[in-house]
Backbone bond lengths (Angstrom), bond angles and torsions (degrees), N, CA, C in turn:
res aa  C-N    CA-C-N  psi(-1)  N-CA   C-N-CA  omega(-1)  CA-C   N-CA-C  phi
1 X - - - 1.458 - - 1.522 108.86 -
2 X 1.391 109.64 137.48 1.369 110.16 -177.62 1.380 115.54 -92.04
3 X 1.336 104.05 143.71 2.181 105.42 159.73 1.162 142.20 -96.07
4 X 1.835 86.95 15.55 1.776 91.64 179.58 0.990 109.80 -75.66
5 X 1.509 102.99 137.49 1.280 107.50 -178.46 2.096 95.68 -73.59
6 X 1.880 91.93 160.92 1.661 105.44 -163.64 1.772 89.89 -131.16
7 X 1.224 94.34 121.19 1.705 126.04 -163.93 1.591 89.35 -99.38
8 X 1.510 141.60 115.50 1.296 130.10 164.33 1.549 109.19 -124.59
9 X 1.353 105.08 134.24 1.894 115.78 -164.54 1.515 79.95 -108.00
10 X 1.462 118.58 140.93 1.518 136.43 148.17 1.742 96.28 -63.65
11 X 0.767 112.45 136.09 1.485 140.32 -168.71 2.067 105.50 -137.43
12 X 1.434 99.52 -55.15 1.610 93.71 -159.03 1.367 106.45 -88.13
13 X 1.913 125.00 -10.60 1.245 118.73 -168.46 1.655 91.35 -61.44
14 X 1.634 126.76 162.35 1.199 128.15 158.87 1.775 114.78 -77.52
15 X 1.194 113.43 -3.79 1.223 121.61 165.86 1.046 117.51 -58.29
16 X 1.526 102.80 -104.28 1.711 103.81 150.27 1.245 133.51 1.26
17 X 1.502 127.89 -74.88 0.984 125.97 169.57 1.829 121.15 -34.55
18 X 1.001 77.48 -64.99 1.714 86.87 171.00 1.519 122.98 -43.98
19 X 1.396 113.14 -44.27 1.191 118.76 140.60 1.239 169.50 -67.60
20 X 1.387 82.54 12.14 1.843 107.66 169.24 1.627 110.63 79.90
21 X 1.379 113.21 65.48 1.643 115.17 -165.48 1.535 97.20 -114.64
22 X 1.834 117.66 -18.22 1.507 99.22 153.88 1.430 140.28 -69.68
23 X 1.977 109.22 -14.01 1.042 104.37 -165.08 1.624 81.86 -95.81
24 X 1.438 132.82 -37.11 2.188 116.53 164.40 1.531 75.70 -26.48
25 X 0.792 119.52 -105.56 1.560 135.14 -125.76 1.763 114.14 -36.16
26 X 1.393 95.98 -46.31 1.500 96.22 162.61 1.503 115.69 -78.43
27 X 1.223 137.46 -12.64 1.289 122.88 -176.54 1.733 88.33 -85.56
28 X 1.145 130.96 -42.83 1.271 110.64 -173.79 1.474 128.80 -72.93
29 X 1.697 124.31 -21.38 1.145 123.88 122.57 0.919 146.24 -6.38
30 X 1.492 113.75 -49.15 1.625 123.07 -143.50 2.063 87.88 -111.94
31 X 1.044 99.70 -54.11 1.784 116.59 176.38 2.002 95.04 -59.61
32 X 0.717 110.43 -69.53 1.905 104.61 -178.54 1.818 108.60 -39.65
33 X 1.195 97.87 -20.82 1.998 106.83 -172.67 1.472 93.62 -86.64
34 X 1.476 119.23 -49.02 1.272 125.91 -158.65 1.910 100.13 -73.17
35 X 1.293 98.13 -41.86 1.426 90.33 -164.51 1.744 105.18 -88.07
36 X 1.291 102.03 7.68 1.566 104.86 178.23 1.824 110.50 83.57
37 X 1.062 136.92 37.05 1.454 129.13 -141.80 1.675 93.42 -134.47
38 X 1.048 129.53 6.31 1.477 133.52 -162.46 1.698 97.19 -74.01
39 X 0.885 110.99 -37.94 1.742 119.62 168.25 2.010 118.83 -49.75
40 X 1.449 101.57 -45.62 1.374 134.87 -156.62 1.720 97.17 -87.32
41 X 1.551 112.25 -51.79 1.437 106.82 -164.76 1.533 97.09 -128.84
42 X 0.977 101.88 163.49 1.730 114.74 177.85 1.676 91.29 -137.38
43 X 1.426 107.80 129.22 1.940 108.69 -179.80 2.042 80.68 -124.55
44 X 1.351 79.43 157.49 1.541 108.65 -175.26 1.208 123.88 -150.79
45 X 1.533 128.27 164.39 1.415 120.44 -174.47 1.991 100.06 -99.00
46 X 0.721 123.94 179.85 1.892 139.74 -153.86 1.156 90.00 -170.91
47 X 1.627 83.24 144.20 1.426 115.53 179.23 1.758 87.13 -89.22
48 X 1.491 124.39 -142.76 1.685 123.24 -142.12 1.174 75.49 -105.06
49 X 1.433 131.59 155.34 1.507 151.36 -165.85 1.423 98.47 -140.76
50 X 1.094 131.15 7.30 1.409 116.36 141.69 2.041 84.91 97.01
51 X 0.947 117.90 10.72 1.834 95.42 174.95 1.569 110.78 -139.16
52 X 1.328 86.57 42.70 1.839 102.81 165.01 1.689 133.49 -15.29
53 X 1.361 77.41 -48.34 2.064 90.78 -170.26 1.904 89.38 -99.56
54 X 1.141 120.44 23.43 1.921 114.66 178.15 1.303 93.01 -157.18
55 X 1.373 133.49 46.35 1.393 136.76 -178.50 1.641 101.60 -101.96
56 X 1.552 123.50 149.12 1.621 108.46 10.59 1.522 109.07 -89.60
57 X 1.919 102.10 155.82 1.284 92.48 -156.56 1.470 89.56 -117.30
58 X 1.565 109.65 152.12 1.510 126.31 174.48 1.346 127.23 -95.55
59 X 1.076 126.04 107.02 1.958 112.36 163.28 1.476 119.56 -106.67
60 X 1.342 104.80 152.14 1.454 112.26 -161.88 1.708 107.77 -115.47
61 X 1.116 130.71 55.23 1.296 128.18 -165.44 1.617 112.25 -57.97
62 X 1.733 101.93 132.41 1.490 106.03 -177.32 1.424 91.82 96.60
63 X 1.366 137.96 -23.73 1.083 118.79 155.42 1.667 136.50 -112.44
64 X 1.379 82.95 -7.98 1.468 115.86 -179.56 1.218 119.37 47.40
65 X 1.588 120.04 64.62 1.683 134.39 -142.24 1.757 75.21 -142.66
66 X 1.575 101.55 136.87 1.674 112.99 167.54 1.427 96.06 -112.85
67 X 0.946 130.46 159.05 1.779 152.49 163.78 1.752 105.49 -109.63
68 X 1.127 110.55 134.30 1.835 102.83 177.41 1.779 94.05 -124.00
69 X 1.160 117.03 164.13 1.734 124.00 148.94 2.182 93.27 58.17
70 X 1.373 112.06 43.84 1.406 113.57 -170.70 1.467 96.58 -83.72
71 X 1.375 134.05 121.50 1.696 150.12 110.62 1.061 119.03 -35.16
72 X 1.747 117.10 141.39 1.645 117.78 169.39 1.180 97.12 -58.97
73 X 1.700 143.10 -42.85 0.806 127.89 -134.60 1.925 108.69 -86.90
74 X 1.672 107.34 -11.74 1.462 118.63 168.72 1.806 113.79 -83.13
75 X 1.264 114.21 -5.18 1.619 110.06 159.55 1.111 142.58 -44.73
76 X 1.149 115.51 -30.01 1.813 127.59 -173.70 1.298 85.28 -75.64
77 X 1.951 115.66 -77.73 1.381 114.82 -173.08 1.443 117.34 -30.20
78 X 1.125 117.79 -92.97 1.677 111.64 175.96 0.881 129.09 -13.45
79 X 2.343 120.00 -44.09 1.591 80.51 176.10 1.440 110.51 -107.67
80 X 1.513 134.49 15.01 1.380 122.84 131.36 1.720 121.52 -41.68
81 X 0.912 112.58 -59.64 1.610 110.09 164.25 1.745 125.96 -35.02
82 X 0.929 90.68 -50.52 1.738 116.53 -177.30 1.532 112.99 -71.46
83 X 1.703 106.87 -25.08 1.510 110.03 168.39 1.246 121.92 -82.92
84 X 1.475 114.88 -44.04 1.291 125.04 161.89 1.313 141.80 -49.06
85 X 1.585 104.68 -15.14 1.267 127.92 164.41 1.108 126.39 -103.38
86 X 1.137 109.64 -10.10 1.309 109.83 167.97 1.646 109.03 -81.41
87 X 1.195 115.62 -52.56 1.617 140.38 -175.98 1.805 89.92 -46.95
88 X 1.568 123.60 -65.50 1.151 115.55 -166.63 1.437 138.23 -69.78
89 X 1.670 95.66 -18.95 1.807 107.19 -153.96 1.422 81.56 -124.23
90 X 1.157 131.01 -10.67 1.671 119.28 -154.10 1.398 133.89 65.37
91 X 1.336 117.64 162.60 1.672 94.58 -162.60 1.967 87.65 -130.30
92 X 1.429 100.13 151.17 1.586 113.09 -168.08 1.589 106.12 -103.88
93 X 1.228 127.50 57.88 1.652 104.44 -170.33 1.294 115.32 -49.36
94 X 1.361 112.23 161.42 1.290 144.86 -151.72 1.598 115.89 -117.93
């Protein structure tokens, strides 16, 4: 069983979309490469995550952490955030 933590971007809501949840998706990609973390997190696309009107929306499985109203430019943070929480509280895969 794995402990990477699993990063999932709403991708298919039309919300989202509209809101730019491919370019989350590549910034969180692109930031997991940069910060060396490709081992640590696995990010993925999601079907509708349920936060339509606060899209694009984030789930953090194993930690069970939502992200609402996500920017590329809030990626780095999160997954510094997301390490630290994992490191402190422990992480539950899913």
């Amino acid at each position: 069983m794995s402990d990477k933590i699993k990063i999932l971007v709403c991708t298919k809501g039309k919300h989202c979309q509209k809101r730019g949840a491919e370019e989350v998706l590549c910034a969180f990609k692109a930031e997991r490469e940069c910060l060396g973390l490709e081992d640590e997190i696995s990010v993925k696309k999601s079907e509708c995550l349920g936060m339509c009107d606060k899209g694009p929306g984030v789930y953090v499985k194993g930690l069970k952490l939502s992200y609402k109203k996500v920017s590329p430019k809030d990626c780095r943070d999160i997954l510094r955030t997301l390490c630290a929480k994992k490191s402190s509280k422990g992480y539950i895969p899913e």
